[in-house]
Each structure stands twice: as structure tokens, then as C-alpha cells.
N, C-alpha and C positions, 0 to 999 in steps of 0.2 A: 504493500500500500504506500510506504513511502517514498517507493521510487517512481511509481507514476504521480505522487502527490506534488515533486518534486518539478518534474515535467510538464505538467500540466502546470507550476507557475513559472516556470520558464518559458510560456508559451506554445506547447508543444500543441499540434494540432489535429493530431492524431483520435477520434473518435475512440474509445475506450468501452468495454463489456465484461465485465468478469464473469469468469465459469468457474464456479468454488463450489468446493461441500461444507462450507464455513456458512451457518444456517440459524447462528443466534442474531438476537436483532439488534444486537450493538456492531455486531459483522456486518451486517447488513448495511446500515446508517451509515458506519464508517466510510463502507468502499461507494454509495451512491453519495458522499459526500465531496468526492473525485473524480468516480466514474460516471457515465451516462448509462449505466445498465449494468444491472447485477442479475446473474441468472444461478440460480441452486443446480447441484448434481443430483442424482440423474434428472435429465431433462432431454426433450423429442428434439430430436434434427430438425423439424420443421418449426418447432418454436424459437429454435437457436436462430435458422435464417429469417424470422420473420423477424426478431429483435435486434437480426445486424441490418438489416433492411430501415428497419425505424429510428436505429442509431445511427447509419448515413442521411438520412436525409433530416433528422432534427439538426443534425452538425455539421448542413448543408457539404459532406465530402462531397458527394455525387459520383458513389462508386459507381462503374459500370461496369458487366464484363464486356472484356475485348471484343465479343462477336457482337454487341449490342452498337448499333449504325442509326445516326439523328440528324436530320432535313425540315428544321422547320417541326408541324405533327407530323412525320412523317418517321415512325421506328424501326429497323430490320434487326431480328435476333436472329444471324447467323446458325447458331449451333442449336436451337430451335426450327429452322425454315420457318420465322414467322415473320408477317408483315401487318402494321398498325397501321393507321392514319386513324389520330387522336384515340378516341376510345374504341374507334372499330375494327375490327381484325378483318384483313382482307385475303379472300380468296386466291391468292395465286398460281398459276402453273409455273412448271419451273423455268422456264422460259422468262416468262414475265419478270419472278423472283429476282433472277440474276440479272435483267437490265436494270431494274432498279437498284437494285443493288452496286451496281456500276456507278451508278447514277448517283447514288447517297455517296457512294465513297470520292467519287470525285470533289466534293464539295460544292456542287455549283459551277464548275466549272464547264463547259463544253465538252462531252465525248463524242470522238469522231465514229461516223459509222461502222465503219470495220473495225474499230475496237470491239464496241459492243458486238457485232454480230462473232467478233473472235472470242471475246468471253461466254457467249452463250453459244455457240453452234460451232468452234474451234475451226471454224474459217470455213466450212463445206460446202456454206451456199453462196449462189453464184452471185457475182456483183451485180447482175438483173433484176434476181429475187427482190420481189417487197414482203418478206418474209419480216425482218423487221419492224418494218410500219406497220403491220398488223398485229405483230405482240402490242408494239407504242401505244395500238391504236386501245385492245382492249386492255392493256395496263389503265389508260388513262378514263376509259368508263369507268373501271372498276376504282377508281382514286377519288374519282366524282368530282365536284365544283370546291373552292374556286381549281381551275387548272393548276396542275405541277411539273408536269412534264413540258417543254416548251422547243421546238425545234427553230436550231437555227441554220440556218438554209447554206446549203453548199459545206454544212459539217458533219451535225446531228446531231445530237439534242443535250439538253442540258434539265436541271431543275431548278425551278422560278421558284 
């Protein structure tokens, strides 16, 4: 206790939880006198994450994991295959998945067409095809209003 106590007035800023089987309520008091969360032994894996979840975001960290991808409401969890806009979870093929995905990791930037169609389709379709524009096209129904996808002409598209 004293050496997170210690840290914590040095400005440490590290989010803090303890997991003890120290379960008298002078224990108790003491380490939430410190800490942002005291959890008793044994205790559910899923109670553990949901109190390291409530301790990042009271202590505004803003952990994420690495597959977790953010555009504006626009969320892709990677290691999931999930995609959000705002509170709604969207439908995607994988196809779709992965332009967007292109799309979020760029930052806003422009991806040229044969990127994207290299990350999704590893170059096989012919520079004719509008095989593209028609994932673009039902990505973007299924994204819904205001618009996100936005193509810029002579490159290929980007997110607005």
C-alpha cells in the first residue's frame, strides 16, 4: 500500500485495482483510500474485467485493445470481426469489413483503388471490374446517413 501510496503522490497516473484476500474493512478503506478499486479473492473473471473497464474510463486512461479501430462513431474490433456505427452493430461481409477497415486505419486519408481492392481481393480482379464500387456501394447503405465513405475521383475513397 505504501508504494502505490507513494506514486500516486508523485503523480503517477496509472489507474490502480487491487486483487487481495485482505477482506477486513480497515483493509478495505485503507487501499480505496489510494486505489480506485478494491476487489476480494476469489472473484469471476468477468467481474475483474468489468471493474478494469470502469477503472479506465473513471481515470479517463482510455485503454483500448490494439484490434479496437475509431473514425469519428465509427468502431472496428478487429479480433472480434465487429463493426459499430455509434450504438448499432453492422452487418458486414467480409469484403465490406476489410474496406472499411482500410478505410478507418488510414485515418482519413485517401486510399487509392488498388490498395483497397489489394487488401481485400489480393489483386485478382481485373482493373475493369467495379467489383469495388459495389462493396463501396452496399458498405455505404448499410453505414446509413449522414454519409462516410466519400470518393475522391481519379483515387478512391476516403472517410469524411
Amino acid at each position: 500500500l505504501e508504494y502505490v501510496h507513494n506514486r500516486r503522490r508523485a503523480g503517477w497516473p496509472v489507474p490502480v485495482l487491487f486483487l487481495t484476500a485482505r477482506d477486513a474493512v480497515a483493509d478495505r478503506i485503507a487501499g480505496l483510500a489510494i486505489a480506485d478499486d478494491y476487489l476480494l479473492k476469489p472473484f469471476a473473471m468477468r467481474e475483474l474485467l468489468a471493474r478494469v473497464g470502469s477503472v479506465c474510463r473513471r481515470s479517463g486512461a482510455g485503454v483500448e485493445p490494439d484490434s479496437v479501430l475509431r473514425h469519428g462513431d465509427l468502431v472496428i474490433d478487429e479480433a472480434r470481426r465487429e463493426a459499430w456505427r455509434g450504438q448499432r452493430q453492422l452487418a458486414l461481409t467480409g469484403k465490406e469489413f476489410i474496406v472499411l477497415r482500410t478505410l478507418i486505419a488510414a485515418g482519413g486519408r485517401p486510399v487509392h483503388r488498388k490498395d483497397l481492392i489489394a487488401a481485400a481481393w489480393d489483386e485478382l480482379v481485373p482493373p475493369t471490374s467495379n467489383v469495388l464500387e459495389r462493396v463501396v456501394a452496399q458498405l455505404r447503405r448499410k453505414l446509413g446517413e449522414p454519409p462516410v465513405v466519400v470518393t475522391i475521383r481519379g483515387v478512391g475513397y476516403a472517410l469524411g
